[in-house]
PQR file with spaces between the fields and no chain letter, atoms N, CA, C, O and H, PARSE charges and radii, in Angstrom:
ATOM       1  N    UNK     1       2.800  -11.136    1.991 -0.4000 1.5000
ATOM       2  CA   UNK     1       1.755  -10.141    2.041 -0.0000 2.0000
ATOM       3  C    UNK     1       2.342   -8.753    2.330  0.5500 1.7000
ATOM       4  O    UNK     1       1.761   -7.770    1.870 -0.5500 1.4000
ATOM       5  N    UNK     2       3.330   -8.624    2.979 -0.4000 1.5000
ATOM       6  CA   UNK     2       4.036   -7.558    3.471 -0.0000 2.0000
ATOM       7  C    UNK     2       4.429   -6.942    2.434  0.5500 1.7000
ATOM       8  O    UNK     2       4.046   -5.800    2.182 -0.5500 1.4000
ATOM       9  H    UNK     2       3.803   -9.422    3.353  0.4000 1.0000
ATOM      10  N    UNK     3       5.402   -7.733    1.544 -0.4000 1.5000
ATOM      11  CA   UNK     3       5.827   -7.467    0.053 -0.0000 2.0000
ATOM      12  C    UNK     3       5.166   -6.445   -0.820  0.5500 1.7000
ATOM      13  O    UNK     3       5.546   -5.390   -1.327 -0.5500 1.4000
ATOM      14  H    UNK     3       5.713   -8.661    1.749  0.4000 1.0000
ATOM      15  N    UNK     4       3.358   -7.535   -0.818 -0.4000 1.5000
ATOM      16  CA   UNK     4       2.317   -6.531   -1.518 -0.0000 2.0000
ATOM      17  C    UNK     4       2.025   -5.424   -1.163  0.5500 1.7000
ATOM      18  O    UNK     4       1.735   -4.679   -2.099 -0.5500 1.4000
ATOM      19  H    UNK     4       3.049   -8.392   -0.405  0.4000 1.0000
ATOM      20  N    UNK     5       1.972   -4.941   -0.067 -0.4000 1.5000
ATOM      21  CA   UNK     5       1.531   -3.914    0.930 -0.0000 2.0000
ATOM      22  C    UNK     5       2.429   -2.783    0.550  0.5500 1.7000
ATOM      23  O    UNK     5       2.009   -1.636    0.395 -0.5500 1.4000
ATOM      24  H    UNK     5       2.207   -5.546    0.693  0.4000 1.0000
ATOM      25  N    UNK     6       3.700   -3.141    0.401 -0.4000 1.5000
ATOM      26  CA   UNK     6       4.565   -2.197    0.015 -0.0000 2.0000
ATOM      27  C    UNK     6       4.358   -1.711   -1.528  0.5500 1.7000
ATOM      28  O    UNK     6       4.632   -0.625   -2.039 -0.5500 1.4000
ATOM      29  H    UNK     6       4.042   -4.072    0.527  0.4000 1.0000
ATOM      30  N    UNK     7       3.973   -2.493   -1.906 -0.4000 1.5000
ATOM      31  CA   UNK     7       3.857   -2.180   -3.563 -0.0000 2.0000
ATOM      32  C    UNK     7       2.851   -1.647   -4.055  0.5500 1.7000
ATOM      33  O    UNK     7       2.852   -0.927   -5.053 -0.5500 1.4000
ATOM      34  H    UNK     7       3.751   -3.375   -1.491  0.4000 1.0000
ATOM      35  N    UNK     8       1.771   -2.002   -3.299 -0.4000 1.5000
ATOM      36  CA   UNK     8       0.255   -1.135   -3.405 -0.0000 2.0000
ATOM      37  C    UNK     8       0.599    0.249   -3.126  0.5500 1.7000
ATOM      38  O    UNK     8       0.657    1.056   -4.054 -0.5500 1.4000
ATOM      39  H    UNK     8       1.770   -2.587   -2.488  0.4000 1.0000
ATOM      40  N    UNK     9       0.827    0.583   -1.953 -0.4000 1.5000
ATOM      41  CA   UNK     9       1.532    1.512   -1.442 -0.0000 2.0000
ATOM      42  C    UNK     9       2.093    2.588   -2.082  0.5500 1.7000
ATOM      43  O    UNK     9       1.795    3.783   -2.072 -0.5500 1.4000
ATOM      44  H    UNK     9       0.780   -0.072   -1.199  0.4000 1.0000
ATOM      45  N    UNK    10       3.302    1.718   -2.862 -0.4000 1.5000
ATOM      46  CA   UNK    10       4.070    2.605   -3.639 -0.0000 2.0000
ATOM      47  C    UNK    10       3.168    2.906   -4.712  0.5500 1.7000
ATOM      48  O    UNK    10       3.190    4.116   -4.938 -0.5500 1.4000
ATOM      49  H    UNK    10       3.544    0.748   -2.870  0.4000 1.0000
ATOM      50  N    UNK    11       2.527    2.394   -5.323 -0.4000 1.5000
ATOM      51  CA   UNK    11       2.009    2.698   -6.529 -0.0000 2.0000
ATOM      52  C    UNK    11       1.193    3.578   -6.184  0.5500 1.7000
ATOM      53  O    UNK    11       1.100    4.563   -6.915 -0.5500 1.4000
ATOM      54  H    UNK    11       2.509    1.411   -5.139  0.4000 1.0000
ATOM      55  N    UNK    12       0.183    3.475   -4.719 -0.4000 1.5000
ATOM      56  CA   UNK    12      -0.641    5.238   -4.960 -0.0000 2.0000
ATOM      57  C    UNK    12      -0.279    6.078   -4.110  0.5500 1.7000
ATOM      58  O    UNK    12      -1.061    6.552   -3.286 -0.5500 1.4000
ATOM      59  H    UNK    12       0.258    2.674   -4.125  0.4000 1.0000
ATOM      60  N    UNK    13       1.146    6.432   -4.196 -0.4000 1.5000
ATOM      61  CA   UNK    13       1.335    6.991   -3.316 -0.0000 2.0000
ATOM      62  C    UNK    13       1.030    8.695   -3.644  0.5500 1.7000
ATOM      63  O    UNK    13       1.044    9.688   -2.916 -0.5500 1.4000
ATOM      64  H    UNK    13       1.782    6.047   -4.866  0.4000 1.0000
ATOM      65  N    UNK    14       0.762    8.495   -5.058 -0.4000 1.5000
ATOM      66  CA   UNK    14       0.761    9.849   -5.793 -0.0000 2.0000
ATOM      67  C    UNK    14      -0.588   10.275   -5.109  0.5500 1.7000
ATOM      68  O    UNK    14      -0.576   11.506   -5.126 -0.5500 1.4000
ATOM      69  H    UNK    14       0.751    7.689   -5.649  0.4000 1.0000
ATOM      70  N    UNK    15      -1.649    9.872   -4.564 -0.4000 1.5000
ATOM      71  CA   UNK    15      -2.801   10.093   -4.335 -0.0000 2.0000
ATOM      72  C    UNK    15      -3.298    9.833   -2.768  0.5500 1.7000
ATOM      73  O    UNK    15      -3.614    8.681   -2.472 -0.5500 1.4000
ATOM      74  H    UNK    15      -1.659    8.872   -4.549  0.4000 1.0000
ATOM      75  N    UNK    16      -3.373   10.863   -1.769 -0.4000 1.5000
ATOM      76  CA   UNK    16      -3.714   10.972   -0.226 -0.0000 2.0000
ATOM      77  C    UNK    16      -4.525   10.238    0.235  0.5500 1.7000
ATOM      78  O    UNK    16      -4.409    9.638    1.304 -0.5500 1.4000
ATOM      79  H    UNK    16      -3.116   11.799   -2.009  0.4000 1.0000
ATOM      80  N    UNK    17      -5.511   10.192   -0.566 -0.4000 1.5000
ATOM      81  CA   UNK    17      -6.453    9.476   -0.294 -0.0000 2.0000
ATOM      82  C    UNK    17      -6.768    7.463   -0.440  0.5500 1.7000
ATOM      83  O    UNK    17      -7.353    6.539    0.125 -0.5500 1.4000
ATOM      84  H    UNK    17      -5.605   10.680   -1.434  0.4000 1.0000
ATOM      85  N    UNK    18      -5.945    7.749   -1.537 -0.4000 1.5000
ATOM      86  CA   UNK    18      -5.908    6.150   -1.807 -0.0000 2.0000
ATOM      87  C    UNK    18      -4.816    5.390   -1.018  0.5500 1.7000
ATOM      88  O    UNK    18      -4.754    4.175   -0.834 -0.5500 1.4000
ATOM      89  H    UNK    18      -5.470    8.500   -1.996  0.4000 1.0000
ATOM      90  N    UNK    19      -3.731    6.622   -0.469 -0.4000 1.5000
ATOM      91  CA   UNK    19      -2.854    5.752   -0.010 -0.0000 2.0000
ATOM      92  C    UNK    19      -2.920    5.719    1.451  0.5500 1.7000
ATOM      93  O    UNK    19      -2.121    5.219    2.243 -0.5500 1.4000
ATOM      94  H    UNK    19      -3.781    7.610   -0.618  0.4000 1.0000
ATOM      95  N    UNK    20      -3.940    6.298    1.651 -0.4000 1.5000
ATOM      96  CA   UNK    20      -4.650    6.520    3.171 -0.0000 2.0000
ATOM      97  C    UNK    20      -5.543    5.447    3.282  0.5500 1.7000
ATOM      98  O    UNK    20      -5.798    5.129    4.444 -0.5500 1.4000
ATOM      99  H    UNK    20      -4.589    6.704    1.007  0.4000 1.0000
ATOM     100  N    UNK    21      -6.185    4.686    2.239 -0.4000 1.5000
ATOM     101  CA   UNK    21      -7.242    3.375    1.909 -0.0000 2.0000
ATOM     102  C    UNK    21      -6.270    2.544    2.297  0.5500 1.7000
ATOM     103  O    UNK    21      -6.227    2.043    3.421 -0.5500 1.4000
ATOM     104  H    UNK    21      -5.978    4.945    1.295  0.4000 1.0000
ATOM     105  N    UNK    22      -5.358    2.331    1.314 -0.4000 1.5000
ATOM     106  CA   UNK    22      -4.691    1.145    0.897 -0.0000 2.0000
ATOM     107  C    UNK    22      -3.685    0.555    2.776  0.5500 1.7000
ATOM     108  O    UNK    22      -3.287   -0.538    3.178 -0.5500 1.4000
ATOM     109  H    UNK    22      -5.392    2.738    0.402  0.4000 1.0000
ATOM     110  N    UNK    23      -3.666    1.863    3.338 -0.4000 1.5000
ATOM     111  CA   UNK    23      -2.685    1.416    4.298 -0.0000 2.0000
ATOM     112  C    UNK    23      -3.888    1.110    5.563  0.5500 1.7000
ATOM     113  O    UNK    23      -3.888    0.185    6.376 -0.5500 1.4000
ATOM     114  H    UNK    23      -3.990    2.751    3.011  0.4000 1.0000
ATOM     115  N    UNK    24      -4.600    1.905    5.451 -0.4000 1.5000
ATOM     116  CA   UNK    24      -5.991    1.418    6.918 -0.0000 2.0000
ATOM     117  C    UNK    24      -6.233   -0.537    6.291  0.5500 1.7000
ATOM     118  O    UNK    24      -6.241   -1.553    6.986 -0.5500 1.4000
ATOM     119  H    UNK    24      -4.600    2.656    4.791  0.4000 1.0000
ATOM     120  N    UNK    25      -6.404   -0.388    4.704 -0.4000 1.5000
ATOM     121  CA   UNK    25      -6.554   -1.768    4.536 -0.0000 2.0000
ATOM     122  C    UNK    25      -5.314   -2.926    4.650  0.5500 1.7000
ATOM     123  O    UNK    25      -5.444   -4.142    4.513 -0.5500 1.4000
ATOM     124  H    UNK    25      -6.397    0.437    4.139  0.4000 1.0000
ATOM     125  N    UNK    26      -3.978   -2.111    4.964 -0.4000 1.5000
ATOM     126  CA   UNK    26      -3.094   -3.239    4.810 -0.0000 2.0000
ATOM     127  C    UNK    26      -2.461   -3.649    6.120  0.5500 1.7000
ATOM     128  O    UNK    26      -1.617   -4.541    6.207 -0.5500 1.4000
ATOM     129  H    UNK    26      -3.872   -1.123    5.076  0.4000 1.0000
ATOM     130  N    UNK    27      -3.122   -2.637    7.562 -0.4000 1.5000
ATOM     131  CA   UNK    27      -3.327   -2.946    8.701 -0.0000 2.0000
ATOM     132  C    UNK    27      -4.074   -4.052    9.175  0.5500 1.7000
ATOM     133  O    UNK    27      -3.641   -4.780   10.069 -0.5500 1.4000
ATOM     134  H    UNK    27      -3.808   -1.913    7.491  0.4000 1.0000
ATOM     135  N    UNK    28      -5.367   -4.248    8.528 -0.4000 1.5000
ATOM     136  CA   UNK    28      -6.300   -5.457    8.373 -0.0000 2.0000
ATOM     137  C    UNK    28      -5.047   -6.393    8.596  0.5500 1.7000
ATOM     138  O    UNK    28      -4.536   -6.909    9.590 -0.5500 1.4000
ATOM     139  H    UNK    28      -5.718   -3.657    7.802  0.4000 1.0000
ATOM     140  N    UNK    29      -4.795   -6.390    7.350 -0.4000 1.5000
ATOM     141  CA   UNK    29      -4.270   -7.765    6.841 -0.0000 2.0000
ATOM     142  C    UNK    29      -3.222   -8.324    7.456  0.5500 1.7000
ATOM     143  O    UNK    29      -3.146   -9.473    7.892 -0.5500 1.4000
ATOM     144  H    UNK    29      -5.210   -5.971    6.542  0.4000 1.0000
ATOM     145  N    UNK    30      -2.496   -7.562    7.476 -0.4000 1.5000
ATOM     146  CA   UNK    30      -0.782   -8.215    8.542 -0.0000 2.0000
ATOM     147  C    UNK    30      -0.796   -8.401    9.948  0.5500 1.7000
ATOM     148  O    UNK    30      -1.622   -7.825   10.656 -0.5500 1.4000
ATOM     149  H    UNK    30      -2.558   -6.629    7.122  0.4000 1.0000
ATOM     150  N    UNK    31      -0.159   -8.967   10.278 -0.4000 1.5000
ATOM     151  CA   UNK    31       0.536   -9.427   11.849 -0.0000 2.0000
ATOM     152  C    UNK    31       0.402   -8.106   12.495  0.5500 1.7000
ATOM     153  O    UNK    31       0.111   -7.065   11.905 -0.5500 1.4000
ATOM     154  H    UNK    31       0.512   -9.435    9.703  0.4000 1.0000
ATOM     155  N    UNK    32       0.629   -8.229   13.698 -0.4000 1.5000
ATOM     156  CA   UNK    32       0.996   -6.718   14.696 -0.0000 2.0000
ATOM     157  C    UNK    32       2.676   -6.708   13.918  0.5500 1.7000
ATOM     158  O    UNK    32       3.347   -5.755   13.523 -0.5500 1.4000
ATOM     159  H    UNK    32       0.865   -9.074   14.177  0.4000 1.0000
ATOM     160  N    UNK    33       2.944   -8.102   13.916 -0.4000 1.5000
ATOM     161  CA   UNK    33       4.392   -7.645   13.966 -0.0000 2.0000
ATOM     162  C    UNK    33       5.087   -6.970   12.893  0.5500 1.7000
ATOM     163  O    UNK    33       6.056   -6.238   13.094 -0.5500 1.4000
ATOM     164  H    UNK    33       2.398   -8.876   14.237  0.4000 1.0000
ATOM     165  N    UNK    34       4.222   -7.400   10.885 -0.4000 1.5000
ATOM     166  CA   UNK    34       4.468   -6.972   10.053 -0.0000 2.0000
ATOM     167  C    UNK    34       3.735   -5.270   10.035  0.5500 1.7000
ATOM     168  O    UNK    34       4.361   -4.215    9.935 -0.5500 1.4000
ATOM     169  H    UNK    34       3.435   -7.995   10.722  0.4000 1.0000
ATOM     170  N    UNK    35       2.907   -5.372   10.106 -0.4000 1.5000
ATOM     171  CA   UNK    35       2.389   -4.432   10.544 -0.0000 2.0000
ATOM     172  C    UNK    35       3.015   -2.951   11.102  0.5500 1.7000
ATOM     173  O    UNK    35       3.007   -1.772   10.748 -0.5500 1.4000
ATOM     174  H    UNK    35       2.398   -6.229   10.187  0.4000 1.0000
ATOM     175  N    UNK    36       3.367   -3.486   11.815 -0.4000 1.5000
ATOM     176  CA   UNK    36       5.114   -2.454   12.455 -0.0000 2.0000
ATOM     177  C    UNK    36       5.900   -2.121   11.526  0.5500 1.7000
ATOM     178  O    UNK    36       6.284   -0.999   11.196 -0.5500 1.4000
ATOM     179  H    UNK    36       3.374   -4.444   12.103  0.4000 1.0000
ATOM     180  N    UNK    37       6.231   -3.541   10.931 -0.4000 1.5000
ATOM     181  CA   UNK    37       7.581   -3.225    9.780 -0.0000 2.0000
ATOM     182  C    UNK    37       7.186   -2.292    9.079  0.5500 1.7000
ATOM     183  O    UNK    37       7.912   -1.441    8.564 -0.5500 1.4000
ATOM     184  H    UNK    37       5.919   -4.453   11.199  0.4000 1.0000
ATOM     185  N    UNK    38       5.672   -2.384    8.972 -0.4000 1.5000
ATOM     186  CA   UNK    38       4.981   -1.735    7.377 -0.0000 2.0000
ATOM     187  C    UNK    38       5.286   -0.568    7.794  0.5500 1.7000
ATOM     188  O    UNK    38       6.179    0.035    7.198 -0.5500 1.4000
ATOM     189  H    UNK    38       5.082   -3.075    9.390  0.4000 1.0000
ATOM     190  N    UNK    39       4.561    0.102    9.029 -0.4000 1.5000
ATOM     191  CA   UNK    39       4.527    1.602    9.436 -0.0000 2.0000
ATOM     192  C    UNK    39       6.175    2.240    9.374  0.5500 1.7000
ATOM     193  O    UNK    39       6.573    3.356    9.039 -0.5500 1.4000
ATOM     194  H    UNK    39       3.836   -0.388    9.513  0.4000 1.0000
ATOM     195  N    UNK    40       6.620    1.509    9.656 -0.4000 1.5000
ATOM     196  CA   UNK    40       8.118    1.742    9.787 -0.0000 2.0000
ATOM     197  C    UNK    40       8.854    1.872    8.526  0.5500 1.7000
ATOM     198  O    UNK    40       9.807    2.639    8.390 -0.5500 1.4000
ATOM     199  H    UNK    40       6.297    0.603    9.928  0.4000 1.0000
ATOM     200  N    UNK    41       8.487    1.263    7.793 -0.4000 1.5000
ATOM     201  CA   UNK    41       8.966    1.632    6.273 -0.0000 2.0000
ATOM     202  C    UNK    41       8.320    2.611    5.871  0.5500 1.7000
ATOM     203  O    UNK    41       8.962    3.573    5.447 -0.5500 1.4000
ATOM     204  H    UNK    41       7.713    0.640    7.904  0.4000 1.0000
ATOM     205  N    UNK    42       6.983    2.656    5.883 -0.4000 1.5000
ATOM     206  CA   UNK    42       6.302    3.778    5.317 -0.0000 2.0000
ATOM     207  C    UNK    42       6.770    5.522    5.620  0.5500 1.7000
ATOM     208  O    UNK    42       6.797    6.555    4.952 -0.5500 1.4000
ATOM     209  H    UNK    42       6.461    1.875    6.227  0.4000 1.0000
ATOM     210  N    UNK    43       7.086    5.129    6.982 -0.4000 1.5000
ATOM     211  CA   UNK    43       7.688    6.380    7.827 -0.0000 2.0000
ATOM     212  C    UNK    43       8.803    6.780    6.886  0.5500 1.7000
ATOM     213  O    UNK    43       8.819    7.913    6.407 -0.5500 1.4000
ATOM     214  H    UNK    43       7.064    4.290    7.525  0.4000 1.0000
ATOM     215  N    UNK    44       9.907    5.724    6.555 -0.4000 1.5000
ATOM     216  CA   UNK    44      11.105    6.295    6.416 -0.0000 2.0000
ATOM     217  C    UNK    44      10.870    6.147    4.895  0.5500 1.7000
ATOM     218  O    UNK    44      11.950    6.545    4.456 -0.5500 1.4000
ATOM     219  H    UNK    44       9.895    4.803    6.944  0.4000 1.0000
ATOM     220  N    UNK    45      10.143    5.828    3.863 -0.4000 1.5000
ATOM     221  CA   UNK    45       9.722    6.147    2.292 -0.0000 2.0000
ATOM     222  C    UNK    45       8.670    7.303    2.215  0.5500 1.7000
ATOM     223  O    UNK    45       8.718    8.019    1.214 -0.5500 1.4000
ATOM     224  H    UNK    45       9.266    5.505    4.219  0.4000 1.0000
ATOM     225  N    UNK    46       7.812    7.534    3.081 -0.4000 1.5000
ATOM     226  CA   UNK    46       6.978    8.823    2.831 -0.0000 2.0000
ATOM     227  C    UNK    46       6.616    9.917    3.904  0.5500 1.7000
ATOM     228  O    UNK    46       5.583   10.585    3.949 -0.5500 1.4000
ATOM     229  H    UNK    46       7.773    6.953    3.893  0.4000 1.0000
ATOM     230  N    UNK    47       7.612    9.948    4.693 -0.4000 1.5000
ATOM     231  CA   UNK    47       7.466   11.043    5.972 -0.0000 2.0000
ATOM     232  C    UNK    47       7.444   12.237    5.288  0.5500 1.7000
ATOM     233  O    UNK    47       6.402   12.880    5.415 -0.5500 1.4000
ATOM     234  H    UNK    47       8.451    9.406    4.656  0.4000 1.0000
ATOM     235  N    UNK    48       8.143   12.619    4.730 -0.4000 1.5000
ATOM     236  CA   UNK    48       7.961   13.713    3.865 -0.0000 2.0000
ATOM     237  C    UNK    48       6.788   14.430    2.984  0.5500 1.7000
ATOM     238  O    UNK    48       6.846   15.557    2.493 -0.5500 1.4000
ATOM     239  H    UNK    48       8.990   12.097    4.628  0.4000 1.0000
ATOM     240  N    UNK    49       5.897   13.663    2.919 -0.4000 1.5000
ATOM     241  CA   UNK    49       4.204   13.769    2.974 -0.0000 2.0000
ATOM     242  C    UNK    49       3.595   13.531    3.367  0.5500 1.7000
ATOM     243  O    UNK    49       2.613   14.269    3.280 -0.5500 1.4000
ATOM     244  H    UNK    49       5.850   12.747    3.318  0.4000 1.0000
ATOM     245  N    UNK    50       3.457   12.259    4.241 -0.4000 1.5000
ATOM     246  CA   UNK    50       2.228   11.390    4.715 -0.0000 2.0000
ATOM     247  C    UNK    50       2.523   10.830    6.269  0.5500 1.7000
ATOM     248  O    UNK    50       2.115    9.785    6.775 -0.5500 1.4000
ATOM     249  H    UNK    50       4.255   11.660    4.311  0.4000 1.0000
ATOM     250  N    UNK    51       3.350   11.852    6.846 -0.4000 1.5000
ATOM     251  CA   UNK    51       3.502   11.374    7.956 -0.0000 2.0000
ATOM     252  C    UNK    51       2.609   11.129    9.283  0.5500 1.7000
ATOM     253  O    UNK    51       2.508   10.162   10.038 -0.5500 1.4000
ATOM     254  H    UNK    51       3.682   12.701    6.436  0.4000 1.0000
ATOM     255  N    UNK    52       2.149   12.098    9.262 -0.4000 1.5000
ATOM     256  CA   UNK    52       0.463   12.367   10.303 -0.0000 2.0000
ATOM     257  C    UNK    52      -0.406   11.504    9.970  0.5500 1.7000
ATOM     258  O    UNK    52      -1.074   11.011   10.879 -0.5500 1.4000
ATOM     259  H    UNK    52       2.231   12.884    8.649  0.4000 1.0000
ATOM     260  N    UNK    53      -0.684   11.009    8.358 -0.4000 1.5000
ATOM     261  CA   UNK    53      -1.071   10.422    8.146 -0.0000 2.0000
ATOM     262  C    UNK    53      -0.880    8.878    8.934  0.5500 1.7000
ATOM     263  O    UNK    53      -1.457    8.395    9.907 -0.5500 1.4000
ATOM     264  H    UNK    53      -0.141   11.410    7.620  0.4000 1.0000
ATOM     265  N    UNK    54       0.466    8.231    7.822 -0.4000 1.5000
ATOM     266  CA   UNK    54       0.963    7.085    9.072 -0.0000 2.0000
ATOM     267  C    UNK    54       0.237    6.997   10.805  0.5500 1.7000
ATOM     268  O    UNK    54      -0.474    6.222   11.444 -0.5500 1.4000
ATOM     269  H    UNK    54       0.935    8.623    7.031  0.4000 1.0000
ATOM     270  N    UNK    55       0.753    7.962   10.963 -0.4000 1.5000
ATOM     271  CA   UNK    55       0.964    7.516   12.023 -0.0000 2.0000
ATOM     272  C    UNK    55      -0.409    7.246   13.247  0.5500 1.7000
ATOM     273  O    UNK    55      -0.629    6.582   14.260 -0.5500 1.4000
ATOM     274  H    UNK    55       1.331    8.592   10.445  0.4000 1.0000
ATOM     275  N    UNK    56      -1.239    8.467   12.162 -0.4000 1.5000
ATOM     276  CA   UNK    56      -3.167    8.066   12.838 -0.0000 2.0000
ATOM     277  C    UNK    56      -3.966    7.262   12.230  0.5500 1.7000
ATOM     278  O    UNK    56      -5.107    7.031   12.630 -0.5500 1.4000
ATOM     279  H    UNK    56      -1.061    9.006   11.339  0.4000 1.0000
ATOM     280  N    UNK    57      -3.274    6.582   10.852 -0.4000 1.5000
ATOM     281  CA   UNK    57      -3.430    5.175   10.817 -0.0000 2.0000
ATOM     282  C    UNK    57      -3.323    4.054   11.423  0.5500 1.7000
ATOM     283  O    UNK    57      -4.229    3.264   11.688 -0.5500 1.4000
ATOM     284  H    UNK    57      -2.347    6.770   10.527  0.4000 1.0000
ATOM     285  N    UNK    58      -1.936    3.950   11.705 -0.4000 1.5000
ATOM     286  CA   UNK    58      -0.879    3.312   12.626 -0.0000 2.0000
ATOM     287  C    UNK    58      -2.193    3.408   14.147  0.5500 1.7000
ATOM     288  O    UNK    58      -2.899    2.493   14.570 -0.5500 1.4000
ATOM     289  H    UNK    58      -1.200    4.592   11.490  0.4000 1.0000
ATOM     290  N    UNK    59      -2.142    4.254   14.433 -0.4000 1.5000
ATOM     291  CA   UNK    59      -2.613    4.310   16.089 -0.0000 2.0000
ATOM     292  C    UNK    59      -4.331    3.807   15.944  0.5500 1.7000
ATOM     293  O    UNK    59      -5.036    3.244   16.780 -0.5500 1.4000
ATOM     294  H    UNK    59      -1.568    4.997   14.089  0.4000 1.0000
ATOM     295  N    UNK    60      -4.569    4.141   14.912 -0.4000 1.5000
ATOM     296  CA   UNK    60      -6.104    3.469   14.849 -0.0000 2.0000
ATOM     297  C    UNK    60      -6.291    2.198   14.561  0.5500 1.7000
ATOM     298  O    UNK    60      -7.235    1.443   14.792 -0.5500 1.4000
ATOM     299  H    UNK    60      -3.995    4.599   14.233  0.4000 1.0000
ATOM     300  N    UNK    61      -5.114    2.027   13.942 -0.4000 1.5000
ATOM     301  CA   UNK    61      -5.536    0.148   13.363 -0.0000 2.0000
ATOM     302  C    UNK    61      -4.888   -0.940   15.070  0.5500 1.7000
ATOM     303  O    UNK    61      -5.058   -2.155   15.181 -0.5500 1.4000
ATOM     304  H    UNK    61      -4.347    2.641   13.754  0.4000 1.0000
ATOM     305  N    UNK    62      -4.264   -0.136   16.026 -0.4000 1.5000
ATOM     306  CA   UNK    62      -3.914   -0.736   16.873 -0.0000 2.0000
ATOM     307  C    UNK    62      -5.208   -0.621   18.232  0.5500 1.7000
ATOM     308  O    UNK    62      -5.332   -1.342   19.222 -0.5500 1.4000
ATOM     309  H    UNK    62      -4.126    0.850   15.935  0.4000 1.0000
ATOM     310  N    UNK    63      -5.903    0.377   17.863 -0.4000 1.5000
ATOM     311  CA   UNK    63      -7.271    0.396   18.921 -0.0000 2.0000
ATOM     312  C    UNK    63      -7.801   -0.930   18.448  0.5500 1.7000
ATOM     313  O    UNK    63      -8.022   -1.868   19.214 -0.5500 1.4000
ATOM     314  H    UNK    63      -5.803    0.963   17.059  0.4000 1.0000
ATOM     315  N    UNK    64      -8.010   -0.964   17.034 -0.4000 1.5000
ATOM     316  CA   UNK    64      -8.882   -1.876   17.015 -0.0000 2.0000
ATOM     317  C    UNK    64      -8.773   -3.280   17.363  0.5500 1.7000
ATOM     318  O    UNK    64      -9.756   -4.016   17.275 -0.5500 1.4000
ATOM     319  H    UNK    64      -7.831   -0.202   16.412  0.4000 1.0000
């Protein structure tokens, strides 16, 4: 599932919004622990745009 997450991911990454969907939805889905990995990859493949993003994703999908 982790796999997919990355690949969804990559594919919209062209688009803020979808890839702001795709990652609140791929928090759902994974472990705390993949979950991590995910943010953690994401960080170091799209910090360079979407970092704030990440990361108030990241902190919201862990309130919940």
């Amino acid at each position: 599932m982790l796999d997919f997450c990355k690949t969804v991911l990559t594919r919209v990454s062209f688009d803020r919004r979808l890839f702001a969907k795709e990652l609140k939805k791929s928090f759902k889905w994974l472990s705390r622990e993949d979950a991590e990995t995910l943010r953690q990859w994401a960080m170091v493949q799209y910090h360079h745009k979407y970092a704030q993003l990440i990361a108030s994703s990241f902190a919201a999908a862990q309130v919940m």
